[in-house]
N, C-alpha and C positions, 0 to 999 in steps of 0.2 A: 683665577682662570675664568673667563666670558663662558657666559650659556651656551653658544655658538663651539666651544672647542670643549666644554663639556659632552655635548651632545655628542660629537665626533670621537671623543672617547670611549663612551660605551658604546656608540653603535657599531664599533670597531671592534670593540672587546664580543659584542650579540653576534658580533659577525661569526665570529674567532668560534665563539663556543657553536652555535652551528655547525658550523665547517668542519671541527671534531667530532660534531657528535652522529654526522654523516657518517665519516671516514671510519669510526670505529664504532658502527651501530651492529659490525657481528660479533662484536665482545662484551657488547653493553650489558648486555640482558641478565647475566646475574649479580652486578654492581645496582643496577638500577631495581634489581626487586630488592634486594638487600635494603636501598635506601628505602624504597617503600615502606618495605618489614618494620625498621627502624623507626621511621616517620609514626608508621601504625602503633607501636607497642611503647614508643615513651613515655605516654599519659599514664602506663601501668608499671615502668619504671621509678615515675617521679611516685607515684601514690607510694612504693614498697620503701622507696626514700624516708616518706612518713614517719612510714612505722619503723623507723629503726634499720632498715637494709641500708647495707654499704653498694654504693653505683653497681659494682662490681659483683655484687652475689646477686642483688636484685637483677643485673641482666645477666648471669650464669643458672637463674632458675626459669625467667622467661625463654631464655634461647634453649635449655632442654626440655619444657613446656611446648615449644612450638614445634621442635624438632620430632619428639615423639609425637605430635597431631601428624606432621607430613608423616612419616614413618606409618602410624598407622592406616593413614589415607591409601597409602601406598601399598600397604599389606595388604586390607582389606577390599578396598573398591578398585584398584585398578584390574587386577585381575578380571572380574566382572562388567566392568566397561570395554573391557579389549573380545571379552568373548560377545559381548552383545553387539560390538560395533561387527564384529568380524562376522558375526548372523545375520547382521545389516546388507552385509555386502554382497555373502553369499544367498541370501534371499531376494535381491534384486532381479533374478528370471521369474523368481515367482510374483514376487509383486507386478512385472507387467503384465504376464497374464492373467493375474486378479483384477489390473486396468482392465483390458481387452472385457474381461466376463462382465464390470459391472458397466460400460459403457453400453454393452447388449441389452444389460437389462433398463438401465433408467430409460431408453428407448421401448420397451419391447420389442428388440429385436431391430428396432428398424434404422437406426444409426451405426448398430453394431454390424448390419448388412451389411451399408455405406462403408463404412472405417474396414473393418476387418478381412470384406469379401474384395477389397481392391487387395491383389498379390502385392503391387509396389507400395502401399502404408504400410501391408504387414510387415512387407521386407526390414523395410526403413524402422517401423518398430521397434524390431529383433535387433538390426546392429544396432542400433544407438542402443538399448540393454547392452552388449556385450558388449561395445564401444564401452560404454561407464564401465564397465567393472573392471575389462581388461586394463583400460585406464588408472583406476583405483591399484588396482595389482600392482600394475611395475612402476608406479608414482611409490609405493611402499615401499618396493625393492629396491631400488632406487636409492630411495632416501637413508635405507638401512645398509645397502653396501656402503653406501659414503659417510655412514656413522655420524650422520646430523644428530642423528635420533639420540645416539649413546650421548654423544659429547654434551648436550642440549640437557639431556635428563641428570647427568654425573654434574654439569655446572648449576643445575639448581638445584640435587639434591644436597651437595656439598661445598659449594663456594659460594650460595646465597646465604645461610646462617653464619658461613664465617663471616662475612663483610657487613652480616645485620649485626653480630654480635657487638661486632668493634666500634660498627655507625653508633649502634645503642648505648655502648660505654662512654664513648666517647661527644656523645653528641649535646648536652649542655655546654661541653668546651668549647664543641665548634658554633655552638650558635652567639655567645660570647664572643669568642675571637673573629668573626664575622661583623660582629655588633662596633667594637674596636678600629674594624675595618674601612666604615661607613662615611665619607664625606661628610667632616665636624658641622658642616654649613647649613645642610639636608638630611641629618640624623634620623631627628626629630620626626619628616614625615616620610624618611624611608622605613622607619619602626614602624609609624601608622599603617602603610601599606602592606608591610609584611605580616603584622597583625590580623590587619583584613583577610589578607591573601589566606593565611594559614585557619582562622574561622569561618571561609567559605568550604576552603577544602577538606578541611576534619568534618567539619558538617556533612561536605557531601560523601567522601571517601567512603569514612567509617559508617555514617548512617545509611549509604545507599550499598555498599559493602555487606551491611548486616541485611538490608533487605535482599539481597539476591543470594545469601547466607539459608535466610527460613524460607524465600520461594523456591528456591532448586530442591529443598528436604521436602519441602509439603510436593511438588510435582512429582519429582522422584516415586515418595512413597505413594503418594494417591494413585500415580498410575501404575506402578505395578500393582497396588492390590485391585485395582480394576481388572486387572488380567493382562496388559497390554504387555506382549513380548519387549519390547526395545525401551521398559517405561521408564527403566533408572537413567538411561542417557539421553532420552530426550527430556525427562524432569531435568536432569541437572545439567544440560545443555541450555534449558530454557534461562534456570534459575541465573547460571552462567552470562546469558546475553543478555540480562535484564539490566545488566549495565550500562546499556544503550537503551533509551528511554522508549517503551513500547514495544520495541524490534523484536525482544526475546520472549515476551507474552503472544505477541501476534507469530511468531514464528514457530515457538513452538504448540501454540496453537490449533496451527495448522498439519504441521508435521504429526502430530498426535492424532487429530480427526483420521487423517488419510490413513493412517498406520492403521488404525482403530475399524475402519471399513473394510481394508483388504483383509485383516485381519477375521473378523469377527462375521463380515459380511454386511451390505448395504441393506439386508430384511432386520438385523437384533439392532431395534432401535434403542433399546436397554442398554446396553454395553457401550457401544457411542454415546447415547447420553451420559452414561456415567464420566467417560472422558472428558468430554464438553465437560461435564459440570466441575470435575476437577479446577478448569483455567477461569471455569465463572467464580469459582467461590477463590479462586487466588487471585483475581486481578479484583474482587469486592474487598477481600483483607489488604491487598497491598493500599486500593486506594481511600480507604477508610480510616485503616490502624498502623499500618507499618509503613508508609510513607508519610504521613502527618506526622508522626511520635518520634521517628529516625532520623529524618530527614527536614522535614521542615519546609516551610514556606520562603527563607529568608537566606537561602545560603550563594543566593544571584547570578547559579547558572540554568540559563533557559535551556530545557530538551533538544532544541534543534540545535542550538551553537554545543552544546556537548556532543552531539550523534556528529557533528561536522567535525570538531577535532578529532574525535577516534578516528573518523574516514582519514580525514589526510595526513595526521601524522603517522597511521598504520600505514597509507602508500606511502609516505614518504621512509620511512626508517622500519618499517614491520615492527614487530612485536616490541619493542623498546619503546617505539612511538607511538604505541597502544596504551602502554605502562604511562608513558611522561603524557599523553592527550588530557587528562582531566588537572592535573594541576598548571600545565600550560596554562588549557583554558579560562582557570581559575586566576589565574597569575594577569594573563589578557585583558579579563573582564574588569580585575578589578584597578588594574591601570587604566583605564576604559573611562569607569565613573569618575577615577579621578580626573582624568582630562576634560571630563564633560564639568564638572564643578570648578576645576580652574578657569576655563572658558568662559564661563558662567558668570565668573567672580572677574573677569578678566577687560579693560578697555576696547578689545575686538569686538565681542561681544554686547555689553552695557553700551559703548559707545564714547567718543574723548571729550570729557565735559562734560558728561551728562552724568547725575546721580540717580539714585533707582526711584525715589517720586517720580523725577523729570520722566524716566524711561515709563514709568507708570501712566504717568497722564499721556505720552506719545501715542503707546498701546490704546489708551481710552479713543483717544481722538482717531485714529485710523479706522480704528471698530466702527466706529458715525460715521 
């Protein structure tokens, strides 16, 4: 078979899998955490190997291992996030009038004149408050008469362990039988790439995985003992979106400050600095100790081409293209470099007839 009807084979086959994975992206989502799971927990399947565990027990004591962690998750902190979020919402009149008060005061008064003494800002104030909430409201109801919410929480709390369980048993065979698979011709450096592929993204996954693991716990806890009402869900919101490189240090960040002002008031510079200091001392350890130790220098995805796949494979497929954006782009990159080192190595490039002295000394001579 020619390069030329290779080509047109997989880009037919890239087509196909797309075009699927479009069409049944509202079913994805507990297949693809499954594979996740899976993906995640085999380095701790192969280790129980080691020691004497049969495939089979060693993943029937990871999968009740993980499953009582969600279970407890679920026991313990959801409750506590739904009453905090739901303080969020219903404190939303109050928080604009805590705006309104400290806008009078960073002025003394004299902005708060401006803004507050025109009836059409305050107006406009007041609904856009009520606008959000009522908003928030029947966006909830909403989603709960249509049983998104149920179907969404029953498919991951129970058909993502079955399908990690099975991925996990079964997943030596399929990487074999995959292996088996492979164009006899191109083996060789489709192993190398997958290789690659799977040492950038265990790199990133688990290592950036376990950092947004110890920052969501350390924000979480610092800021509730700081005092700050809403502190467990914006800690573990932050810790949460710190898988987007910056975005959830800077955001929750800021979400935290403001909370911490209306709250406490713009005079206790004490209690604000305590927050503040909270995201100083976690974004000193993340960029010191636990991103150097975890993660690594070498795993060859830049911050911004990751923050760019989460964007457009979330618009493009929601939450499934949220899940699949970092190993795409892992997958991407490192098809990437290879093309740049084929190129490289390649007559386009070097030039027809030319060896790499010859190309060396061209280089020389153009320089003068």
């Amino acid at each position: 078979m020619t390069v030329q009807r290779q080509a047109l084979f997989w880009g037919i086959g890239l087509f196909v899998f797309i075009l699927l994975l479009w069409l049944l992206r509202g079913i994805l989502l507990p297949f693809v955490a499954g594979l996740a799971v899976a993906y995640l927990l085999d380095p701790f399947a192969d280790w129980l190997e080691e020691r004497g565990f049969s495939r089979l027990l060693a993943t029937s004591i990871i999968t009740v291992i993980f499953v009582l962690l969600i279970v407890a998750f679920l026991v313990l902190l959801v409750p506590l996030l739904y009453e905090q979020t739901v303080a969020l919402v219903e404190s939303l009149p109050r928080i604009a009038d805590r705006v309104q008060e400290w806008l009078a005061h960073l002025s003394q008064g004299r902005v708060g004149e401006v803004l507050l003494g025109s009836t059409d800002i305050r107006d406009t104030i007041d609904k856009a408050g009520a606008g959000l909430v009522s908003w928030a409201l029947s966006a909830l109801g909403e989603v709960w008469k249509q049983g998104v919410a149920i179907i969404s929480l029953f498919s991951l709390v129970v058909i993502t362990p079955i399908v990690a369980f099975y991925m996990l048993l079964d997943w030596d065979n399929m990487v074999a039988r995959v292996d088996e698979l492979l164009p006899r011709e191109h083996a060789m450096t489709i192993r190398g790439l997958f290789r690659e592929m799977d040492a950038v993204l265990a790199g990133f996954v688990r290592g950036q995985g376990t950092v947004c693991l110890v920052l969501g716990t350390f924000y979480a806890i610092g800021l509730s003992l700081a005092g700050l009402n809403l502190g467990l869900v914006v800690g573990l919101g932050a810790g949460i979106i710190s898988f987007i490189p910056y975005v959830g240090t800077i955001s929750g960040f800021l979400v935290a400050t403001l909370l911490a002002i209306l709250q406490f008031g713009p005079q206790d510079y004490m209690s604000i600095g305590v927050v503040i200091g909270v995201f100083v001392i976690g974004q000193f350890v993340e960029g010191n100790f636990l991103t150097p130790k975890l993660v690594g220098s070498r795993v060859g995805l830049h911050p911004v081409w990751v923050m760019f796949a989460l964007f457009a494979f979330g618009a493009l497929f929601g939450f499934v293209g949220v899940l699949l954006a970092v190993p795409i782009a892992a997958a991407i990159g490192v098809l990437a470099r290879f093309g740049v080192r084929s190129y490289e190595a390649s007559p386009l490039y070097r030039g027809t007839g030319l060896g790499h002295e010859d190309l060396q000394g061209v280089r020389k001579d153009s320089d003068e």
